[in-house]
C-alpha positions as CSV (number, residue, x, y, z in Angstrom):
1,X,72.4,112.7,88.1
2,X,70.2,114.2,85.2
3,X,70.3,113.8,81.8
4,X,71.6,110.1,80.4
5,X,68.2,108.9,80.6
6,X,66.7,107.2,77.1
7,X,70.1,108.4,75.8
8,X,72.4,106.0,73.1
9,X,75.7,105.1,74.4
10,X,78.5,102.9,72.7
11,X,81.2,102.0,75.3
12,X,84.3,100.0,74.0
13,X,86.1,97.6,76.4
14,X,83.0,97.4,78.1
15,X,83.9,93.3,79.4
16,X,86.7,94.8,81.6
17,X,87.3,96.2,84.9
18,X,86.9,100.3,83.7
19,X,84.2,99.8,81.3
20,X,82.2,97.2,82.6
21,X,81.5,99.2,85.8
22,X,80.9,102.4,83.2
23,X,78.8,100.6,81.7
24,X,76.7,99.1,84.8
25,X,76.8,103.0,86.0
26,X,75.2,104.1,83.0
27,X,72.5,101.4,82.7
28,X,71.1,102.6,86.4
29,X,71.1,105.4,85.2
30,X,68.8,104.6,82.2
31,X,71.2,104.5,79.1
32,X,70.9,102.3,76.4
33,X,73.9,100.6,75.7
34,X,76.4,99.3,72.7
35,X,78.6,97.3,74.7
36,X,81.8,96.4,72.2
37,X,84.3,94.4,72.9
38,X,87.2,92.3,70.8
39,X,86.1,89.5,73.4
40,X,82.5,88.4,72.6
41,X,81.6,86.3,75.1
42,X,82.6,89.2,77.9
43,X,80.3,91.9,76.3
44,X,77.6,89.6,76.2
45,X,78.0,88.5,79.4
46,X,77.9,92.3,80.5
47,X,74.8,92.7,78.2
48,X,72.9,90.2,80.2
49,X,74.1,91.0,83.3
50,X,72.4,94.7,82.7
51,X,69.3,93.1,80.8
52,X,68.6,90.9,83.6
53,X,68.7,94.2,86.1
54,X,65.6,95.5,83.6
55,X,68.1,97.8,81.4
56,X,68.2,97.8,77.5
57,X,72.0,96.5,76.0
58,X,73.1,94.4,73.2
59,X,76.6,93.6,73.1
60,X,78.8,93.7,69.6
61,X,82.0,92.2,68.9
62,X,84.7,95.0,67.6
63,X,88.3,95.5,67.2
64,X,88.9,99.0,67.7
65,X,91.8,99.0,65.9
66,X,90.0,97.9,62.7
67,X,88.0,101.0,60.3
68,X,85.3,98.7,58.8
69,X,84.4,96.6,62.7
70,X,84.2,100.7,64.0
71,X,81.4,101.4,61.8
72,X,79.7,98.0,62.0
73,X,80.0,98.5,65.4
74,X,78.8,102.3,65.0
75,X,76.2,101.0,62.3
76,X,74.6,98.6,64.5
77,X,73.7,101.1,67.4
78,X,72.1,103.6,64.8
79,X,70.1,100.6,63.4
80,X,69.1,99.4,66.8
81,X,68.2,103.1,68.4
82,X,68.7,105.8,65.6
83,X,70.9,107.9,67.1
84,X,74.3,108.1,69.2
85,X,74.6,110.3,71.9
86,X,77.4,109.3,73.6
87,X,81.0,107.3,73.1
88,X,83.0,106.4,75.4
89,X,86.1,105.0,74.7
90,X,88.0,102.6,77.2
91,X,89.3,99.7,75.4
92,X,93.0,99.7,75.6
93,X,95.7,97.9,76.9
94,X,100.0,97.6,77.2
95,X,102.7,95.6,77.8
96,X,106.3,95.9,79.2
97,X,109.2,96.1,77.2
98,X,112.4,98.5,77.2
99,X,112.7,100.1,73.7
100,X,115.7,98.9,72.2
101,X,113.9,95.1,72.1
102,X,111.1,96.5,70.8
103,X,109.8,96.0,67.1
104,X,108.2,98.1,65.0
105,X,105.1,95.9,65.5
106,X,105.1,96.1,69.1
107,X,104.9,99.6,68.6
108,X,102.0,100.1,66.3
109,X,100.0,96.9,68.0
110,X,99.8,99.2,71.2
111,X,99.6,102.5,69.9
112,X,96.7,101.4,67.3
113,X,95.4,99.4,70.4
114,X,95.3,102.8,72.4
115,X,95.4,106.0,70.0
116,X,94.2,104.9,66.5
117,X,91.1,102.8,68.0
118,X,89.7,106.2,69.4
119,X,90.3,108.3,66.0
120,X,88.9,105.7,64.8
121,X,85.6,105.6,67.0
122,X,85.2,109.1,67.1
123,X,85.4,109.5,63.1
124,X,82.7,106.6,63.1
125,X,79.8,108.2,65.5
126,X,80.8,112.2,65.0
127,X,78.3,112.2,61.7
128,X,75.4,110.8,63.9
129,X,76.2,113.4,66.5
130,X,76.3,116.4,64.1
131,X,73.1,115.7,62.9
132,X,72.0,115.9,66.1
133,X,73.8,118.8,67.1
134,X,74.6,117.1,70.4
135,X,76.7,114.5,71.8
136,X,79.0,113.7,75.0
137,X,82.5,111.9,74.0
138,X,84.5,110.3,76.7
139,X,88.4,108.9,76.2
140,X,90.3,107.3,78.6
141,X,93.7,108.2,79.0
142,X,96.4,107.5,81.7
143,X,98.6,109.2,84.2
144,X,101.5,107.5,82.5
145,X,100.5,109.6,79.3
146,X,101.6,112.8,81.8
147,X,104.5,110.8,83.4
148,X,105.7,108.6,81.2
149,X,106.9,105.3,82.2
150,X,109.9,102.8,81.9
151,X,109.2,99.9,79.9
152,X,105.7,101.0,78.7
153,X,106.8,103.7,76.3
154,X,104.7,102.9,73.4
155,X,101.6,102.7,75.8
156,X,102.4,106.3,77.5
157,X,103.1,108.0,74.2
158,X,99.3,106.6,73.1
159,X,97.5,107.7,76.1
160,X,99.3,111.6,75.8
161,X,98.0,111.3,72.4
162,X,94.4,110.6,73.6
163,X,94.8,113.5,75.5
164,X,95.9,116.0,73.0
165,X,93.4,114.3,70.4
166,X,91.0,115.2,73.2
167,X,91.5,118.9,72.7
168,X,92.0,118.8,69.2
169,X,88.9,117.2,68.6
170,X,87.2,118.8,70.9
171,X,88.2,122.6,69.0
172,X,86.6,120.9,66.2
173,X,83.3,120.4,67.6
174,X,82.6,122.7,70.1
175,X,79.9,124.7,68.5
176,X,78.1,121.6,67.2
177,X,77.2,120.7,70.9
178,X,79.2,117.9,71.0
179,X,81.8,117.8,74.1
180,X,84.6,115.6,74.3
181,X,86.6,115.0,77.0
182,X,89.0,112.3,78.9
183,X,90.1,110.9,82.0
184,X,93.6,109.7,82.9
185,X,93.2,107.1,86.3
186,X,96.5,106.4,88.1
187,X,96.3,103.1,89.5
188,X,93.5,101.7,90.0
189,X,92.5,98.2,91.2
190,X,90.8,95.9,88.5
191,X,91.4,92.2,88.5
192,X,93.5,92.9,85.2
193,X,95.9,95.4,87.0
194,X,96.1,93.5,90.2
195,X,97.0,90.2,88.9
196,X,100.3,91.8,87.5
197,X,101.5,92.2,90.8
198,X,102.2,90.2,94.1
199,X,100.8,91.1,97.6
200,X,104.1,92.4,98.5
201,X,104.6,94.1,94.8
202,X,101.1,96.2,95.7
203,X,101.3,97.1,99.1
204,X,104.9,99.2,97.4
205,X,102.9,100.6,94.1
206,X,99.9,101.9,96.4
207,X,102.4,103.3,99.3
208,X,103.7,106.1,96.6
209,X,99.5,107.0,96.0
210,X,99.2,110.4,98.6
211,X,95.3,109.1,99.0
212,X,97.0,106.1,100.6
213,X,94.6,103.3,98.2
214,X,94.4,102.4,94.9
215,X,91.2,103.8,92.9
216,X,88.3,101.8,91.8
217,X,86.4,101.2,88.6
218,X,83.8,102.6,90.0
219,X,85.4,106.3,90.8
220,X,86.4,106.3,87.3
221,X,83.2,105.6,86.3
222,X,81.3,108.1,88.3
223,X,83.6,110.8,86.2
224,X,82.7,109.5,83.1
225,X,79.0,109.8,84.4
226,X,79.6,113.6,85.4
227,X,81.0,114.0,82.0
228,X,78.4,112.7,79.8
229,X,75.4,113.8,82.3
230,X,73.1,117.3,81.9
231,X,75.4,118.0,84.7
232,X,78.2,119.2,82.3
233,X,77.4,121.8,80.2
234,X,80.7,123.6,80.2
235,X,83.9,121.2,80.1
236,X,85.3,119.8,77.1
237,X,88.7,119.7,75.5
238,X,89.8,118.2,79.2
239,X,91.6,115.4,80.7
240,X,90.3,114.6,84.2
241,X,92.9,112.9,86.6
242,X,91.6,110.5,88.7
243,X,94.5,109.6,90.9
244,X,94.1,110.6,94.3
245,X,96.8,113.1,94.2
246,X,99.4,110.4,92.8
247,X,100.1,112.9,90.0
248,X,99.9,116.6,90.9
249,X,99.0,119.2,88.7
């Protein structure tokens, strides 16, 4: 697929399941790559993993949820390559609790964790990407941010927010060349998913999926591909469900 070839890509919560095959897609495809991550040690691992392969990455330690690591993060890429031509933002993450035991910091540490963290990245690499009058932005959202879900309110109300900050954004931008768009998965199998259930507890949650499976990292990450690539001239302001047909629109 044309057109991410020599281009600058950040990707946050590039040492897990969703961004680390992103970030292995993009690298065969001849990205350079800002691989962030709150967990140093798992970005550098990814780093070397793609070096070794003969691809260009350095990783960078960041907490997404914090203004001045976002532009150190954003400020190293632009002093490594000069420019930014694409963000993608996957770092993220939720727990389970009903919402009359949760606290007001439970709240905020996964909506920040979720909603702020891509404000937040966005604001940081949208200057670079103006001057260039180009650039591809990528969110991930969730299926649960169009469902909702019991016991993960806080993380459902963050992911419809990425979607609607997708458009919004994405409004903004639209005649500077820059695109932004996101993807909602439904379930899809990473180790960090799958070890929240048993066997037993699977075989039940993939049953109600139509496509009769779970997705994989890699599915979501030859969407993200489509949507930063020359391929896509067209789409922004969009959330992409990945979801084989789990949620219907």
């Amino acid at each position: 697929m044309a057109g991410i070839d020599n281009k600058v890509a950040i990707i946050t919560g590039s040492g897990g399941g969703i961004g680390g095959a992103i970030a292995l897609r993009y690298a065969r495809e001849g990205a350079k790559l800002a691989l962030a991550d709150i967990v140093a040690e798992t970005a550098k691992s990814r780093a070397s993993e793609i070096n070794a392969m003969g691809g260009d990455a350095f990783a960078i330690a960041t907490d997404v949820t914090n203004k001045d690591s976002v532009r150190q993060m954003a400020h190293a890429t632009l002093e490594r390559w000069g420019r930014i031509d694409i963000l993608v933002n996957v770092a993220g993450g939720a727990d389970r609790k009903p919402v009359v035991e949760m606290t007001e910091t439970d709240w905020d540490h996964i909506v920040n964790m979720n909603l702020k963290s891509v404000f937040l990245c966005c604001q940081a690499v949208i200057p670079a990407m103006l001057k260039q009058k180009s650039g591809k932005i990528v969110s991930i959202s969730s299926i649960y941010g169009f469902t909702g879900n019991a016991t993960r309110s806080s993380y459902a109300a963050a992911k419809a927010g990425v979607a609607v900050f997708t458009k919004s954004l994405a409004l903004e931008v639209a005649k500077e060349g820059i695109s932004v768009n996101a993807i909602a998965p439904g379930r899809v199998s990473t180790p960090r998913v799958r070890g929240h259930y048993s066997d037993e507890q699977w075989a039940e949650a993939v049953a109600l999926i139509p496509a009769g499976r779970a997705g994989t990292p890699d599915e979501v990450a030859s969407t993200a591909l489509f949507l930063v690539s020359d391929e896509n001239r067209y789409i922004t302001g969009q959330t992409i469900h990945v979801n084989g047909a789990w949620l219907n629109w």
